[in-house]
MARFIBA-947213 format. One record per residue (C-alpha): x, y, z. Coordinates in steps of 0.001 Angstrom, whole numbers, plus 524288, in hexadecimal, padded with zeros to 5 digits. Example, Ala and Ser with C-alpha at 12.3 -4.5 7.8 and 13.67 -1.06 7.14 Angstrom:
BEGIN
<rec <8300C, 7EE6C, 81E78>>
<rec <83566, 7FBDC, 81BE4>>
//
This chain:
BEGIN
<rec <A6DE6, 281FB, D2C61>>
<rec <A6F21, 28C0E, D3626>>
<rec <A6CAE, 28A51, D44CB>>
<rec <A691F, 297B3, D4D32>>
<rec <A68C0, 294B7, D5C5E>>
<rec <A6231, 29EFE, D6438>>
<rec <A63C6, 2A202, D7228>>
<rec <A5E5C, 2AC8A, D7D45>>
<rec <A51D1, 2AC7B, D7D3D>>
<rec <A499B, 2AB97, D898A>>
<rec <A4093, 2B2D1, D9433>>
<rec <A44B9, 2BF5A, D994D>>
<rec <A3CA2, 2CC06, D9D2D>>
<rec <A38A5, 2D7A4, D96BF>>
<rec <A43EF, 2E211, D9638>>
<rec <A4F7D, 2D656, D95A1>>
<rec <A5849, 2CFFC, D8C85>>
<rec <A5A97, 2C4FC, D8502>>
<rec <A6615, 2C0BE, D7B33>>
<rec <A62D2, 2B88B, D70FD>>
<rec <A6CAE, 2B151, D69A7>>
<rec <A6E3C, 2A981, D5B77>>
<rec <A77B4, 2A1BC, D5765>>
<rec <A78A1, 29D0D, D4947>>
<rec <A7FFE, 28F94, D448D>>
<rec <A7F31, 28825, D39B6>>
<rec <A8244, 288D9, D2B93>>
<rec <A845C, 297D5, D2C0C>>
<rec <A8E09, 29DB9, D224A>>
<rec <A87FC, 2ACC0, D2611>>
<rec <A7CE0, 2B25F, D2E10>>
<rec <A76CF, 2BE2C, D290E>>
<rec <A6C7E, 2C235, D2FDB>>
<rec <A682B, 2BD76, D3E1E>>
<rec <A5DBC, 2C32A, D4621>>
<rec <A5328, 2BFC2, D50E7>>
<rec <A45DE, 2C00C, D4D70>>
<rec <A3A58, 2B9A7, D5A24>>
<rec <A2D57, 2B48D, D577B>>
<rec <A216F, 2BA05, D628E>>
<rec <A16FE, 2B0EA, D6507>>
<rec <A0B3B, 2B515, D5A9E>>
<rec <A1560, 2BF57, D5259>>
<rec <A1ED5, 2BDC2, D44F0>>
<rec <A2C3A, 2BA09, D488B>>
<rec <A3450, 2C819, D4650>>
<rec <A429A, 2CC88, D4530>>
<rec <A45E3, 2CFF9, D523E>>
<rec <A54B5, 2D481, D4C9D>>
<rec <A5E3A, 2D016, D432B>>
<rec <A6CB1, 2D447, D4039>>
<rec <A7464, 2D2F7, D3501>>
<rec <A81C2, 2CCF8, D323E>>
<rec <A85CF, 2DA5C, D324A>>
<rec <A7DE6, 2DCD0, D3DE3>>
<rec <A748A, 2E69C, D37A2>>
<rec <A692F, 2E4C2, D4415>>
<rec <A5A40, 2E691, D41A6>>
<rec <A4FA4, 2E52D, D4C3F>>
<rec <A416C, 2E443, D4DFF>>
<rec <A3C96, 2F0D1, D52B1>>
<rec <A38ED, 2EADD, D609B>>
<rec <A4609, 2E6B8, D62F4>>
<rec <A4DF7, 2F05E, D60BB>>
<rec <A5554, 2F882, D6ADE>>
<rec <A5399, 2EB3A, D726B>>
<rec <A58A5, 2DF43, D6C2F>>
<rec <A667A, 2DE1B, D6535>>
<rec <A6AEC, 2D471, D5B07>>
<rec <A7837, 2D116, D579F>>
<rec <A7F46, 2C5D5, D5243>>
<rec <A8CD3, 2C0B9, D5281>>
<rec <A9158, 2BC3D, D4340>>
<rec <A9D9A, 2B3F1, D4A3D>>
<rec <A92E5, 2ABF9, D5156>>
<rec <A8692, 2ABCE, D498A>>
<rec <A7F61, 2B2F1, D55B4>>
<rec <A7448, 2BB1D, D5629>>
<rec <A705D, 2C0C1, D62E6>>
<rec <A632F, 2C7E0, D6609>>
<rec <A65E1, 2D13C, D7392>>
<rec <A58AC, 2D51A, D77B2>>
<rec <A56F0, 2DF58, D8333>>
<rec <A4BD0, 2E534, D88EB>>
<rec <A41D3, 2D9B0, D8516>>
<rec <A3402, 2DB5C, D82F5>>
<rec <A2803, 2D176, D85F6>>
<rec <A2715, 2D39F, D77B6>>
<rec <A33B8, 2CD6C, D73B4>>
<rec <A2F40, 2C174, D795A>>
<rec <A316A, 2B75E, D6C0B>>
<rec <A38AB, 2ABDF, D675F>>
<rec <A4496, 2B2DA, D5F33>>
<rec <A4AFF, 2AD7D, D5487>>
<rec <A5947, 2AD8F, D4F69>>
<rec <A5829, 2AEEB, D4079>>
<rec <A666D, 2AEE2, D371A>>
<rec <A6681, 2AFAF, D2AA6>>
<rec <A733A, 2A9B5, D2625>>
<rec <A7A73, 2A5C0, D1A78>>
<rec <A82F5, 29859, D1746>>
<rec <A880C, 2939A, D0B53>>
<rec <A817C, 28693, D0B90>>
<rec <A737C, 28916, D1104>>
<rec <A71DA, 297FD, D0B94>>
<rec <A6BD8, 2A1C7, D11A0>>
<rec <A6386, 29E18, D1E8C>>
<rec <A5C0C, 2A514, D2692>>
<rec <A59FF, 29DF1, D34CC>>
<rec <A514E, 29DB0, D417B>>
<rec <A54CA, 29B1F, D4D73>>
<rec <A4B0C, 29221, D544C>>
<rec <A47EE, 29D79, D6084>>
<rec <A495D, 2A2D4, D6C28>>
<rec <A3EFD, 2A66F, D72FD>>
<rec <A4035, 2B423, D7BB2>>
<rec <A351B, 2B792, D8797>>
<rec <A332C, 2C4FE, D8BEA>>
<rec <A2B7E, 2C47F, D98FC>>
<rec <A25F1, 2D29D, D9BF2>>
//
């Protein structure tokens, strides 16, 4: 199996930052695709951003300009930078990789959440 554990999540104001972090273990021969998605109280869980091995990037349309994803291949990292927060970020976000190994297949993985607060 794989293991993500996600980090960074908290309380902070409207207009600062957070850093979320995921780091992927287990029985992992490749990760493809990784990407954030969050869960609002009363809405669908959505695809905050997700990057590529090759580190092709796509965002949700109320992210972008703000938050940045990247991910480290070495380390099996995937970071979420988030500036300029909104009341309406406030969600519990996910790490999601989709990964490859030779003995369990393909997998696709959730991390268990972080929940972020965005106090007007």
């Amino acid at each position: 199996q794989v293991q993500l554990v996600e980090s960074g999540g908290g309380l902070v104001q409207a207009g600062g930052s957070l850093r979320l972090s995921c780091a992927a273990s287990g029985s992992i021969f490749r990760i493809d695709t990784m990407g954030w998605y969050r869960q609002a109280p009363g809405k669908q869980r959505e695809l905050v951003a997700r990057i590529t091995r090759a580190g092709s990037t796509n965002y949700a349309d109320s992210v972008k300009g703000r938050f940045t994803i990247s991910r480290d291949n070495a380390k099996n990292t995937v970071s979420l930078q988030m500036n300029s927060l909104e009341p309406e970020d406030t969600a519990v976000y996910y790490c999601n990789v989709a990964s490859f190994d030779y003995v369990r297949g393909n997998l696709n993985t959730w991390g268990q959440g972080t929940l972020v607060t965005v106090s007007s």
